[in-house]
N, C-alpha and C positions, 0 to 999 in steps of 0.2 A: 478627296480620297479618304474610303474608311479605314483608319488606322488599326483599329478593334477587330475588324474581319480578318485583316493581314495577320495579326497576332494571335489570334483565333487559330485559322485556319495551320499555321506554321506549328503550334503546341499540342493543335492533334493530326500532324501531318509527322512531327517526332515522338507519338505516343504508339501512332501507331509504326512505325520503324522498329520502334523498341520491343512491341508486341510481338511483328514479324521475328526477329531476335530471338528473342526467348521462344516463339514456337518451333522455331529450328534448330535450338539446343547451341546457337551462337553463344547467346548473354546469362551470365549465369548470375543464380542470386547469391549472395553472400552466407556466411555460415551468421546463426543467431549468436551471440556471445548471452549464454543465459548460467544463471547461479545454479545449485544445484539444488535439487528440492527437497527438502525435510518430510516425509510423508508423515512421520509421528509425530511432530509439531501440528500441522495442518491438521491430522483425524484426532488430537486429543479431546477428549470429551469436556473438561475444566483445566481453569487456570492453569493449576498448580500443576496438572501433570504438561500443559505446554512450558511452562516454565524450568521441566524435569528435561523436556524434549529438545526444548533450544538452550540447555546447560545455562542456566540460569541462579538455580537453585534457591537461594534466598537475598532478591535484590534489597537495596538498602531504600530506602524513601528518599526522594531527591526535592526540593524546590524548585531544582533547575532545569527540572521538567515536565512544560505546561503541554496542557489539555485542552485545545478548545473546541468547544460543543454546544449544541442548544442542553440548556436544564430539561426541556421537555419536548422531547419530539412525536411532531402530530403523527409522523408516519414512518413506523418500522421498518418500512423498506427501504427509503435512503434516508442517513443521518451523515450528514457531514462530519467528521472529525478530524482536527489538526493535532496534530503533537509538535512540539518545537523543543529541541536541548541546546541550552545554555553551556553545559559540561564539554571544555574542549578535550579534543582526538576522539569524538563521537563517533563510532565507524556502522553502527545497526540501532535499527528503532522497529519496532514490533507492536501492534496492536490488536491486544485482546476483549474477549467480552467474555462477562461468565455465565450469563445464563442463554445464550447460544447453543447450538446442537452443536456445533466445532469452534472452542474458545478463542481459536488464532485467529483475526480478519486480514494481518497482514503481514508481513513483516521485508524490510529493506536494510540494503547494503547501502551507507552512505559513502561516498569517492572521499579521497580526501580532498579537502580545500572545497567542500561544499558545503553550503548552509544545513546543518542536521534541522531539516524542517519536510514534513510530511502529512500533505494531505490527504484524504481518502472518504469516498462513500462508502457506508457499512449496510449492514439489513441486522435487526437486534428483532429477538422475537418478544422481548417483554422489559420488563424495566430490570436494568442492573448495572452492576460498575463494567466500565469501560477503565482498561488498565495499559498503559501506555509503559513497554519496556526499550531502555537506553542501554548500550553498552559502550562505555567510552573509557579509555586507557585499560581495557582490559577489567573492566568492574562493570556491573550488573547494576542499575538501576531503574527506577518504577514510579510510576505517580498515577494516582486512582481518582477518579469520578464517575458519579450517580448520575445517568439520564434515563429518566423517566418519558416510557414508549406508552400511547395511548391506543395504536392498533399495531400490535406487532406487524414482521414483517418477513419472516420467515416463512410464513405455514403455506 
């Protein structure tokens, strides 16, 4: 007896049940739970004014929040970047670039009792600092590095 067929056949014999469902206005989807969106963060043109936009104003330099990244990325359209904070009640991590046509690449609400750790693919159109912003107990902090893009990845 094929065991595989049997299980097969049952996972799309309840997909399409479900399908039926929802074509008939039975099964409904759920509501998204989504954050709200910053639109003047996202369209800021530089840093400093995403930094105006997500109240920010003037972070402090932290050590306890790392950046990691290639020194030199071959290809501006995906560049891996990590940010991780050290800094506990971390509750937002944000990632920018300044010589981008829109500075913000990212930014998250950390839950609490979660690792403040945040990976992401970016696109950098040319070489510049990537600036990693933390907000933990209510304070604003930042930590900066240089990767150097040899084909951007924007245009």
């Amino acid at each position: 007896m094929d065991t595989n067929r049997r299980l097969t056949l049952r996972a799309a014999g309840g997909a399409g049940f479900q399908a039926a469902l929802g074509s008939a206005g039975l099964l409904r989807a759920g509501a998204a739970d989504a954050q709200a969106f910053n639109a003047a963060a996202f369209q800021a043109r530089s840093v400093s004014d995403a930094l105006k936009a997500l109240g920010a104003g003037a972070p402090a330099d932290s050590r306890e929040v790392a950046i990691t990244a290639p020194e030199i990325a071959e290809n501006g359209a995906v560049v891996q970047v990590a940010v991780r904070s050290a800094l506990p009640r971390t509750d937002f991590i944000a990632l920018l670039v300044d010589r981008n046509p829109n500075a913000l690449a990212g930014a998250f609400e950390i839950p609490d009792g979660t690792d403040p750790d945040v990976t992401l693919r970016i696109k950098m159109s040319q070489t510049s600092q990537v600036v990693a912003l933390v907000r933990a107990d209510g304070r604003y902090y930042w930590a900066r590095r240089e990767i150097k893009v040899t084909i951007g990845g924007c245009g």
